[in-house]
N, C-alpha and C positions, 0 to 999 in steps of 0.2 A: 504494500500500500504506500502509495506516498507521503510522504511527511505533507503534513498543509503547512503554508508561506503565509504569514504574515505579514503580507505586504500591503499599506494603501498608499493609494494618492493622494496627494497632500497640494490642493489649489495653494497658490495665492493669491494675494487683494489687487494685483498687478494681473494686470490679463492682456490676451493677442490684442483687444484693440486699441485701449492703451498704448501698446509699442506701437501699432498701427499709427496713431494720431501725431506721435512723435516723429515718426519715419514719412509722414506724410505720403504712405501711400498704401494698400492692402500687399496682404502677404500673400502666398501661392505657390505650389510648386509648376515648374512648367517641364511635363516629363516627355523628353525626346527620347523618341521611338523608332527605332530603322537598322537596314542590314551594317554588317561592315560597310565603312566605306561611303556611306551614303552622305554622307556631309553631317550628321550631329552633333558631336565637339564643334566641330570647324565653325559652326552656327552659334551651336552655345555660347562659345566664347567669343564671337562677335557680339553678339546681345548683347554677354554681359559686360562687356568695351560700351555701348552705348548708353546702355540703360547706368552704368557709374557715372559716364559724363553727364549726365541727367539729373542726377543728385541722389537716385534710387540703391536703397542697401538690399545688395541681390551675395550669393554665396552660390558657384558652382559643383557638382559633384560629378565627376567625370569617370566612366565606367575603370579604366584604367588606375585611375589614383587611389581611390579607391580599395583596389585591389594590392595597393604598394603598403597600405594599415590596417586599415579596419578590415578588411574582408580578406587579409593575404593569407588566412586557414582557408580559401577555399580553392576547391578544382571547376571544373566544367562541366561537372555530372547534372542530372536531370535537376538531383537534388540538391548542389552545389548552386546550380541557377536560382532557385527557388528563393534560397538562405538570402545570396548574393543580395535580390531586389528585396525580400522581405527588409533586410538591414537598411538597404536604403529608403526605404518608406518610411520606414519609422525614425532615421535623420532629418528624413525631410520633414516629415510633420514636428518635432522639435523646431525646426529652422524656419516654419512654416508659422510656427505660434508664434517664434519669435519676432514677427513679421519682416520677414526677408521675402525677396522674389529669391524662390530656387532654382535652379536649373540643373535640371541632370542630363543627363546624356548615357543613356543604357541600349543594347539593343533589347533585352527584354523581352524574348523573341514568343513568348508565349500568352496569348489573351488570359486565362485565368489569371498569371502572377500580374498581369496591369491593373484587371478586377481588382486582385487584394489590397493591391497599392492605394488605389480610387479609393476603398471602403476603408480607409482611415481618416479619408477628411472628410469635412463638414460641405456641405455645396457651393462650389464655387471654385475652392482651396486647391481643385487637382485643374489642371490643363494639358491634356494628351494632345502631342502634335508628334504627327507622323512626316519623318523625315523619309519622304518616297524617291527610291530609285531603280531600277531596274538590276537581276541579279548582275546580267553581263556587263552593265557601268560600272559598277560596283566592282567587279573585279577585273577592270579595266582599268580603272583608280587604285587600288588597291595598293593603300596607302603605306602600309604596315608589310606589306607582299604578305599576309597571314592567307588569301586566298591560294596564291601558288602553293605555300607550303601544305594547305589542305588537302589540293588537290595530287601532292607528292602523296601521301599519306600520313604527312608530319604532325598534323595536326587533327586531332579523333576531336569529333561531335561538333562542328564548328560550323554554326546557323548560316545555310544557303546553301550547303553542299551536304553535309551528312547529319544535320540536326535543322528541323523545322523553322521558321519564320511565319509565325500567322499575323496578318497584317490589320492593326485596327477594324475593328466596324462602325466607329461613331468616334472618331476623333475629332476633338476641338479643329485642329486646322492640318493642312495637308500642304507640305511643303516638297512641293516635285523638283530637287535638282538636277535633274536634265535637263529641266526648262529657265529655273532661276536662276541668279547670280545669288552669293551669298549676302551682299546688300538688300536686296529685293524680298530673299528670305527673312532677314532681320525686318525688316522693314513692314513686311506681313504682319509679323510676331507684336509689334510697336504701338500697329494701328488697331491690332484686335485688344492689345491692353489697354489703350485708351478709353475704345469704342466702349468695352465692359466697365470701365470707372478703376479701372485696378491701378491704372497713374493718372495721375493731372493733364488736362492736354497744354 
């Protein structure tokens, strides 16, 4: 039997809108979603170049860095993926109360684990933006050459080639770079946070 944990949660009298009002602006995570390669780093950290010049307190989480602390126990397994994004959702919503714009940059490759992510915030607080490319751009760009190496056999379970990609069904925004430039992409991202009141225009 398990021991039972005695654990609560302990509010205080300082809450997300409070930082909010001080930050002058809502907090959010904005979670980029796409193959290798598709441009989502590359985007995120344009954003968050912008949105600093802006005066906005934003904190990136980049699937990579990531993986260099907080997540470097893990591998690539089904259930290693799982762990991976669970840990990140749960930063985010820390970073998300604290009102920060979040940006991460995961592929994430599977719709349930985006679900669970979603169902830690409150409405509004998640913004899913699929960074769409096509496989063969993708590993045409292939930034990292981690495609080549997959398709040697170097690299086991590696989404697009021997582990799945399900691609949003209702994401906030859809960001095609095959068509965009990455300004145009930012700039997408910009005009839907204004439109929704989440900055000042």
């Amino acid at each position: 039997m398990m021991e039972e944990k005695h654990i609560t949660w302990h509010e205080g009298s300082v809450i997300k809108q409070d930082r909010e009002k001080i930050k002058g602006h809502k907090g959010a995570v904005l979670w980029f979603t796409g193959l290798s390669g598709s441009g989502k780093s590359t985007i995120a950290a344009e954003l968050e170049n912008v949105l600093h010049a802006a005066g906005a307190h934003t904190y990136r989480l980049d699937g990579d860095n990531v993986r260099h602390g907080l997540n470097s126990d893990l591998g690539f397994s089904d259930g290693d993926r799982v762990e991976n994004i669970r840990r990140v959702g749960e930063v985010s919503r820390l970073f998300v109360d604290a009102g920060l714009i979040t940006l991460t940059a995961f592929i994430s490759p599977f719709q349930k684990d985006r679900e669970m992510v979603r169902s830690l915030f409150n409405e509004g607080e998640f913004i899913e933006i699929y960074v769409k490319a096509s496989l063969e751009a993708c590993e045409k760009r292939d930034p990292k050459g981690l495609y080549a190496k997959a398709r040697k056999g170097k690299i086991h379970q590696f989404t697009g080639i021997d582990s799945p990609y399900e691609p949003p069904t209702a994401p906030h925004l859809v960001l095609d770079t095959e068509k965009l430039t990455i300004e145009e992409a930012v700039q997408l991202i910009v005009s839907y946070l204004q439109k929704h009141k989440y900055l000042k225009n």
